[in-house]
Structure formats: C-alpha cells, structure tokens
N, C-alpha and C positions, 0 to 999 in steps of 0.2 A: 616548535616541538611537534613531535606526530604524536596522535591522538586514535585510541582505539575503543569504540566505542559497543555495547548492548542495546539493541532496542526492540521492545515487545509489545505488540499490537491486538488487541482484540473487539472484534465486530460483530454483533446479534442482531438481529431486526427480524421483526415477523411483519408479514403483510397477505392480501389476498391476492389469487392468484385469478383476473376475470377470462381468460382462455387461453389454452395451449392451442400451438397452430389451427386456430379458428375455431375451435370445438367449445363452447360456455361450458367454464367450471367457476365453484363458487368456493373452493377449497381454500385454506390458509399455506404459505412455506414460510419456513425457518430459514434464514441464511444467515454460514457462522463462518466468521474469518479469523484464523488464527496465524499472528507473523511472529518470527523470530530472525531477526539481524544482526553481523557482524559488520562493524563499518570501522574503516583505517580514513583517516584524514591527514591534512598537514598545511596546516596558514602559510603561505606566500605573499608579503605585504597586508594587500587589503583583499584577495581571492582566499578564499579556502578551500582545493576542489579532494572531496571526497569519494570511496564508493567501496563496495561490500559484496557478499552474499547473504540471500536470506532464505530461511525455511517458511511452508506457507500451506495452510492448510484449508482449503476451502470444502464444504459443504453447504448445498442446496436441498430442500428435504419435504415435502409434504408432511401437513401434519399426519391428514388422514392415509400417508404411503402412496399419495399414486406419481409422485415424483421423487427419485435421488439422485444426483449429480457430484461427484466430488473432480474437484482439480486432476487435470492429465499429468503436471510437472508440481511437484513438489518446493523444487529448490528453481533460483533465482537470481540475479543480480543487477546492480544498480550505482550507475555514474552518479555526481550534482555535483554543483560548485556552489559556493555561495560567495555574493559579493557585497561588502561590508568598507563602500564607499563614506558614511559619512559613521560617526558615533554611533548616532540613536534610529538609524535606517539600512537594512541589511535586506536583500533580495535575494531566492533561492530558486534554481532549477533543478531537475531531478529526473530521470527516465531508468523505468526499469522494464527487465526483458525477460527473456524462456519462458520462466513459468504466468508472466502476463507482458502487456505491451502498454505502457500508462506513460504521459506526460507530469509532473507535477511543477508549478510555480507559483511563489508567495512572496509578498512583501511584509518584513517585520517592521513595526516601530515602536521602542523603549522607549518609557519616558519614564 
C-alpha cells in the first residue's frame, strides 16, 4: 500500500559566536530551523523507497543584531529508501537538495 506521510521539524540552539571572518566578537546567535514535509512512499518486499517536498525555514540572527541570515530557497526535496532486511533491523539513506545539500543514514533496531 502507498503511504503518505506529514512530518514537522523544529530546531533552536543558541551559542557564541568567537569571530567573523577573523575579527574577535564575543556576541551570542540564535539559530532556528523550521521543516515542513510531504512524503509519498511505497514497500516493495523488504525496500521501501520514498521521497517528498519540504518547506524550510531557516534563520541565523545575532542576539545583540550584528548578524541575519535567513535561507536563499525555501522549498526543497528529498529521495531515501529504506531497507528492512531482517524483523528487528532496518537501515535508512536519505539526500536532500535545492534548498540544502545533506546526506543522511541510520541504522534502527527494535527490540
């Protein structure tokens, strides 16, 4: 059966910032990542190879203002298969593109 899925992602983290192109600053940024995904799949045996579009919102942001940065591309898409060779062990690849250029792969085990 094909399977269509929602998935929503969100990422905060604050940190210091010790220099921009070589210049000492002692500033703090924000950086906030917001995903929204569409994903259609469909199991073949023991493969399941999926893949979507996503919306993606990034901002970078000084506390005190002296940096903002937000994403050039918005939207987004993204292949993966996964392989789901034994019961309780299932391995996942994953690549997405335009609006970024990422590898992802993971091994699950249920028990």
């Amino acid at each position: 059966n094909m399977s269509l899925d929602l998935d929503g992602k969100f990422r905060r983290s604050k940190g210091d910032v010790d220099s921009i192109d070589g210049a000492e600053n002692d500033d703090r940024v924000v950086y906030e990542d917001w995903q929204a995904a569409l994903v259609i799949s469909r199991p073949y045996q023991r493969i399941t190879p999926y893949g979507g579009i996503k919306y993606g919102n990034l901002n970078i942001r000084g506390v005190d203002g002296f940096v903002e940065q937000h994403s050039d591309y918005r939207m987004g898409t993204f292949v993966g298969m996964k392989f789901h060779d034994m019961e309780e062990v299932s391995v996942i690849f994953e690549a997405r593109f335009i609006d970024e250029f990422a590898v992802t792969g993971y091994i699950n085990y249920q028990f």
